[in-house]
ROPALUM-324046 format. One line per field, with one value per residue (C-alpha): residue number from 1; residue in three letters; x, y, z. Coordinates in steps of 0.001 Angstrom, whole numbers, plus 500000, padded with zeros to 6 digits. Layout:
BEGIN
i	(NUM	...)
aa	(ALA	...)
xx	(X	...)
yy	(Y	...)
zz	(Z	...)
***
This chain:
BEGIN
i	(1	2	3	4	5	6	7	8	9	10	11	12	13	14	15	16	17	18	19	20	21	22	23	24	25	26	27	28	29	30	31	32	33	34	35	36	37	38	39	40	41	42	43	44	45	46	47	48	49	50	51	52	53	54	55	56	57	58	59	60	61	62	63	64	65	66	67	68	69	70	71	72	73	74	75	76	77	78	79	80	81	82	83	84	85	86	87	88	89	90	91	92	93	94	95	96	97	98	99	100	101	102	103	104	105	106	107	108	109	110	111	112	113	114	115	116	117	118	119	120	121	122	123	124	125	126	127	128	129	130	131	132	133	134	135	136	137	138	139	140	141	142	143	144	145	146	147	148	149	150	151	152	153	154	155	156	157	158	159	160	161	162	163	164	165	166	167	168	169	170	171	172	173	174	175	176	177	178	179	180	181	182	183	184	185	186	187	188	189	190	191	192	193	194	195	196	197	198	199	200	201	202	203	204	205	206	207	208	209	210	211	212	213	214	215	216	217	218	219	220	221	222	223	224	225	226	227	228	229	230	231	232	233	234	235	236	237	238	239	240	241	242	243	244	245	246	247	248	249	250	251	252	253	254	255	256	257	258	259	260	261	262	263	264	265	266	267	268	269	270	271	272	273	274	275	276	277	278	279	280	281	282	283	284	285	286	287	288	289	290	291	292	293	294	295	296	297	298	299	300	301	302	303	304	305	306	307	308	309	310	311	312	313	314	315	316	317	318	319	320	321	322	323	324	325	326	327)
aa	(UNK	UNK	UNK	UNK	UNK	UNK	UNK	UNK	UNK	UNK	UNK	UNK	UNK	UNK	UNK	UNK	UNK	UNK	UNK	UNK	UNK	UNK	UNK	UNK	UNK	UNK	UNK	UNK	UNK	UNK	UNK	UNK	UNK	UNK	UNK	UNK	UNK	UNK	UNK	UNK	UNK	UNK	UNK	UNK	UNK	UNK	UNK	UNK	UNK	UNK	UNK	UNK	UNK	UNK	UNK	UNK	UNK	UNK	UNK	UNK	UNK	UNK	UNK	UNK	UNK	UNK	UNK	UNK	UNK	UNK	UNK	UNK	UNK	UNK	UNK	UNK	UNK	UNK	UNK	UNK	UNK	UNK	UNK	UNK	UNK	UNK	UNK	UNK	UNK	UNK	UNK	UNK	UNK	UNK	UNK	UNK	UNK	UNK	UNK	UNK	UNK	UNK	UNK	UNK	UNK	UNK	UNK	UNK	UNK	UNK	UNK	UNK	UNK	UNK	UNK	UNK	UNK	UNK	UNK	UNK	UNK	UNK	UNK	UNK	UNK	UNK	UNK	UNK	UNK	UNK	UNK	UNK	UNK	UNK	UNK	UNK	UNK	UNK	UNK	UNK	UNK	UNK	UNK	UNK	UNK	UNK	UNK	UNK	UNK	UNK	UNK	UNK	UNK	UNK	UNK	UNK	UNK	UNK	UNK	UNK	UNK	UNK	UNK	UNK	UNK	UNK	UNK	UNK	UNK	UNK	UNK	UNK	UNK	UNK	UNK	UNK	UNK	UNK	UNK	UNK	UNK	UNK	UNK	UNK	UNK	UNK	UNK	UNK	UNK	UNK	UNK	UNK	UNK	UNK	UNK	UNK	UNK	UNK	UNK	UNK	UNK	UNK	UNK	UNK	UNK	UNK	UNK	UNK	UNK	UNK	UNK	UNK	UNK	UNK	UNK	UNK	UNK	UNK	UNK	UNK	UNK	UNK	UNK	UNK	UNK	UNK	UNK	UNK	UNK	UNK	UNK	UNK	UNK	UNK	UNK	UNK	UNK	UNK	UNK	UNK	UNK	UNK	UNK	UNK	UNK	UNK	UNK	UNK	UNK	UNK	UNK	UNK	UNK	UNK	UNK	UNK	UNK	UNK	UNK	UNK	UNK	UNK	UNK	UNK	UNK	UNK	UNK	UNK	UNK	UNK	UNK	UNK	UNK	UNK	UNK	UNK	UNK	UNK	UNK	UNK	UNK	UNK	UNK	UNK	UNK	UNK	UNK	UNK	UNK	UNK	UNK	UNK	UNK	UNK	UNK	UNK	UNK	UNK	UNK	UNK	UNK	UNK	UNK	UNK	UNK	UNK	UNK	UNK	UNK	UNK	UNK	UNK	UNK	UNK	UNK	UNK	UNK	UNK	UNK	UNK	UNK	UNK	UNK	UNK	UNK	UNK	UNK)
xx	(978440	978438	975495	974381	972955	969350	969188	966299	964671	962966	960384	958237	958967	957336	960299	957729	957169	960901	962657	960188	961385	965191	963835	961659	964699	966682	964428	963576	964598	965895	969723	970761	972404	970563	971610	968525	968683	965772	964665	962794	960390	961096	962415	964532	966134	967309	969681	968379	969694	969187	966785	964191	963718	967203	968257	964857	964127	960249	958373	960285	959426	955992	955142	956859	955087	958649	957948	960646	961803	964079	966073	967814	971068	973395	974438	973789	970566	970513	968152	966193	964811	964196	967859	969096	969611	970272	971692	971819	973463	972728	974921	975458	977537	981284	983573	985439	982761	981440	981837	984209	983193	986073	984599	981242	981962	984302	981729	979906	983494	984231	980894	981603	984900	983088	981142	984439	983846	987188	985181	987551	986232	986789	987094	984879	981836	981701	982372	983975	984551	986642	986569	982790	980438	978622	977714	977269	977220	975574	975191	973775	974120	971096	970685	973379	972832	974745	973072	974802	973448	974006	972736	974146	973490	972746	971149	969415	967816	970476	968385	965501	968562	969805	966354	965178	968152	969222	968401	970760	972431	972175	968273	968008	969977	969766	971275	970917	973450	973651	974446	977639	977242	979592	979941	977649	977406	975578	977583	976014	977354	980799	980788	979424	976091	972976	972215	968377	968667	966991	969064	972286	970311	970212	974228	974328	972523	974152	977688	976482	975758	972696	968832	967137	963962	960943	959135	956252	952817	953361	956659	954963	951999	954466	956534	952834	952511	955670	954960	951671	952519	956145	957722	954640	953905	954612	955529	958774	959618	959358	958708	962068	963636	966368	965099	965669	965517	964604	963464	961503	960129	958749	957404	953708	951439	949895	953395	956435	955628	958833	958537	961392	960213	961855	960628	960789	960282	958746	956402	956458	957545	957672	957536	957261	955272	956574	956242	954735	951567	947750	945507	942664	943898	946448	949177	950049	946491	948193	951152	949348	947074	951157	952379	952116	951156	953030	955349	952628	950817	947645	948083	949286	946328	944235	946296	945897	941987	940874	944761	943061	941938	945504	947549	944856	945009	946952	945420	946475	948236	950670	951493	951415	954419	956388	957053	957439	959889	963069	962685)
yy	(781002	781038	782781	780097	778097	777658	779016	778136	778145	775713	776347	772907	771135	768552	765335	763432	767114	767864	764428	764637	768068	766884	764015	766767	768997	765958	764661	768227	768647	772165	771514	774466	773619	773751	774744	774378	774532	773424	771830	768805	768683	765339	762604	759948	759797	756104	755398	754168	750363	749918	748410	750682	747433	747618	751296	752916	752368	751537	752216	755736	757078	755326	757126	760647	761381	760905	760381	757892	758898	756863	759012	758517	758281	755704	756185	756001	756902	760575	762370	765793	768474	771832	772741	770694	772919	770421	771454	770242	770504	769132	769120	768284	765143	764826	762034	764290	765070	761684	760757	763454	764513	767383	769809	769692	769996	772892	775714	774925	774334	777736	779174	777529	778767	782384	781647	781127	777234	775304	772768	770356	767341	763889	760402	760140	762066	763808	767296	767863	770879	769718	766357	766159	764971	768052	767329	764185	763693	761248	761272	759592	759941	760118	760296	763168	764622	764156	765149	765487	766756	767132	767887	770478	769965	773491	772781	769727	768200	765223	763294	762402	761935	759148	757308	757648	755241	753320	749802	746759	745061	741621	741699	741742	739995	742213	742724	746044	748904	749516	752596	753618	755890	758424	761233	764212	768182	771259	773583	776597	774780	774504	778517	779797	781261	782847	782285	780627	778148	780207	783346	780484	780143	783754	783446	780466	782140	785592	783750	782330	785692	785033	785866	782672	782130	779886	777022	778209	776904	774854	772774	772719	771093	768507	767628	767273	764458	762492	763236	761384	758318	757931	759127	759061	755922	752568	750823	752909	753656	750296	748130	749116	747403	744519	740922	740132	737560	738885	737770	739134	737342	739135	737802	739199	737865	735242	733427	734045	734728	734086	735148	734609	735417	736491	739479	740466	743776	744795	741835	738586	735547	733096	732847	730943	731441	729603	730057	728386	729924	728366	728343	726482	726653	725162	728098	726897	728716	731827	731206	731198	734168	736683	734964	737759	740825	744182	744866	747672	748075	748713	745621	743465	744413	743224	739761	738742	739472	736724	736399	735082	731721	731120	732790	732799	736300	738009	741090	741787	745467	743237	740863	743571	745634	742449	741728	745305	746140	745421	744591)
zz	(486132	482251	481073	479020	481992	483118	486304	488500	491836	492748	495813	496178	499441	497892	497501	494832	492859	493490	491770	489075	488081	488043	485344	483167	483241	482559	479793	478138	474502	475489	475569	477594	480974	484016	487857	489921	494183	496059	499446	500642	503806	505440	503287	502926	499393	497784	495253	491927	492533	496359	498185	500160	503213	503648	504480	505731	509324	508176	511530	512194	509032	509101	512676	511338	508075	506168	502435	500761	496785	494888	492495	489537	490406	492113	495181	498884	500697	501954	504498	503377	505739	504622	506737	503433	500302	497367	494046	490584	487306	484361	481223	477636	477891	477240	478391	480868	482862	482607	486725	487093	490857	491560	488120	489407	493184	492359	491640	495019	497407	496074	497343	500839	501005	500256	503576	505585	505072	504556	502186	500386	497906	500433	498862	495436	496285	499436	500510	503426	506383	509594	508584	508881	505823	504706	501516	499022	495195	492426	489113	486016	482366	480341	476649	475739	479383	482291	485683	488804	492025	496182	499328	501809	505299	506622	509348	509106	512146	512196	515025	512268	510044	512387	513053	509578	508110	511120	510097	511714	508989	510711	510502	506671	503841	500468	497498	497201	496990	500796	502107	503959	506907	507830	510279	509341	510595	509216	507827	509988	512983	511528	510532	513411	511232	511833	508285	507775	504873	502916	503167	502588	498842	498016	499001	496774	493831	494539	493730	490592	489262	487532	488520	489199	487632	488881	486757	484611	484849	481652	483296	486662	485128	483342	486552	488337	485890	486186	489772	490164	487348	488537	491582	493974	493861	495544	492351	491647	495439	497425	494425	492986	495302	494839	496022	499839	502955	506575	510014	512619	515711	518603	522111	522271	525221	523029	521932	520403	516268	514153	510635	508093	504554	500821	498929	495215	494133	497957	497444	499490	497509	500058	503810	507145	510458	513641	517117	520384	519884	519595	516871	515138	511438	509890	509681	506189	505583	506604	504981	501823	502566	503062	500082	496944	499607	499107	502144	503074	506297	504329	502219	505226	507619	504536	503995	507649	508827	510684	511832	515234	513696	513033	515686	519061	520557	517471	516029	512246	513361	515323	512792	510123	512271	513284	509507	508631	511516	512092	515678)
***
């Protein structure tokens, strides 16, 4: 790798910390071009136009702890374990590397192949071994930067993969940028490895030929920052997201509850409670109660105390979870 590149290591787990430091790198007035690898504990990671409702399988992540980031790029939604190494670059911008998938893919297919991987760019941005998806790509231009950046499934547990973004398309309209889903396999698996992730990042660094350096206390303090006012928060995560329609119902022992509702920017807009249950107030009162809530469990739980005068027998944690999930 030319000399003239940033080379750095990354070691936060932390998704929120981790998407901040792509936009302070990305934002930086130093012009110098950056290669950074680092790793995510458990997330799922959106695309900058889709809608968070419509790929994340809510109550899965909700019961596992999985965080949900939106990045800046376009793009598909992607799941991050720390058996995921991701990479970036970031460049000076020039029209021919504007979108140009193959030049950036090229520096890491030629690591692969260096591992005994027969990794070959697939389609427009997705590296392939075998067939199987591996890796994919996204990119955005910003300012007089380009930044582009993977994942590489090294041996990712694919079961959380699977539950995290299963979400059945008939259940919710969007207009989002949905995701397409395609067959997926660690690398490790396909090489026959013992490699640990982290010993496939020194082999990743080693082949760029430069010593990788760490963030300072000065950037780290600045990427805690964006962190905390940007990509931790509700706002740019969930509230991001593209208008939608949905419906739930569910047969509890009180009644069936059917719910059909819109949402704008993860917040309810309008919506409708039927069903052959019992109640003394007029469900309109109700109605008006969801109307302007977050699609949160916290902020739901709030919206429908006294949910019994309404809906005899209901508790708010089952109402809450009926309009959150996609049962």
């Amino acid at each position: 790798m030319d000399r003239s590149f940033d080379v750095i290591y990354n070691g936060s787990t932390d998704a929120f910390f981790n998407l901040a430091a792509e936009q302070y790198l990305l934002d930086r007035e130093d012009a110098r071009p950056v290669f950074m690898l680092w790793q995510n504990d458990r997330a799922v990671i959106i695309g900058r136009n889709q809608n968070a409702f419509a790929e994340i399988n809510e109550p899965f992540i909700r019961e596992r702890g999985i965080k949900v980031v939106r990045r800046l790029t376009g793009g598909g939604a992607v799941f991050h374990d720390t058996g995921n190494v991701n990479y970036t670059f970031i460049v000076p911008r020039s029209e021919d590397m504007v979108l140009n998938f193959a030049a950036f893919s090229k520096p890491i297919i030629d690591a692969l192949k260096s591992l005994g991987a027969d990794a070959v760019l697939s389609g427009r941005n997705d590296v392939t071994v075998g067939g199987k998806k591996i890796s994919g790509n996204a990119q955005c231009v910003r300012g007089d930067k380009i930044m582009h950046h993977g994942t590489l499934l090294w041996s990712a547990d694919l079961s959380d993969m699977e539950g995290a973004l299963k979400v059945d398309p008939d259940k919710i309209s969007s207009k989002g940028i949905k995701s397409v889903r395609s067959r997926v396999a660690n690398i490790r698996d396909l090489i026959s490895s013992e490699l640990s992730a982290g010993e496939f990042i020194d082999r990743l660094f080693a082949h760029t030929g430069a010593e990788p350096r760490l963030f300072t206390e000065a950037e780290a303090r600045e990427i805690r920052g964006l962190r905390d006012s940007r990509y931790a928060t509700w706002e740019w995560n969930w509230g991001e997201s593209k208008s939608f329609s949905a419906e739930r119902k569910k047969y509890f022992p009180f009644g069936l509850v059917s719910v059909r509702f819109d949402s704008d920017r993860g917040v309810i807009s309008d919506i409708s409670v039927t069903g052959d249950f019992f109640g003394v107030g007029e469900i309109s009162g109700l109605e008006a109660r969801l109307r302007g809530t977050r699609l949160e469990m916290d902020a739901l739980v709030s919206a429908l105390d006294g949910v019994g005068t309404y809906i005899s027998g209901a508790d708010t944690a089952a109402v809450a979870s009926l309009i959150l999930d996609p049962v």
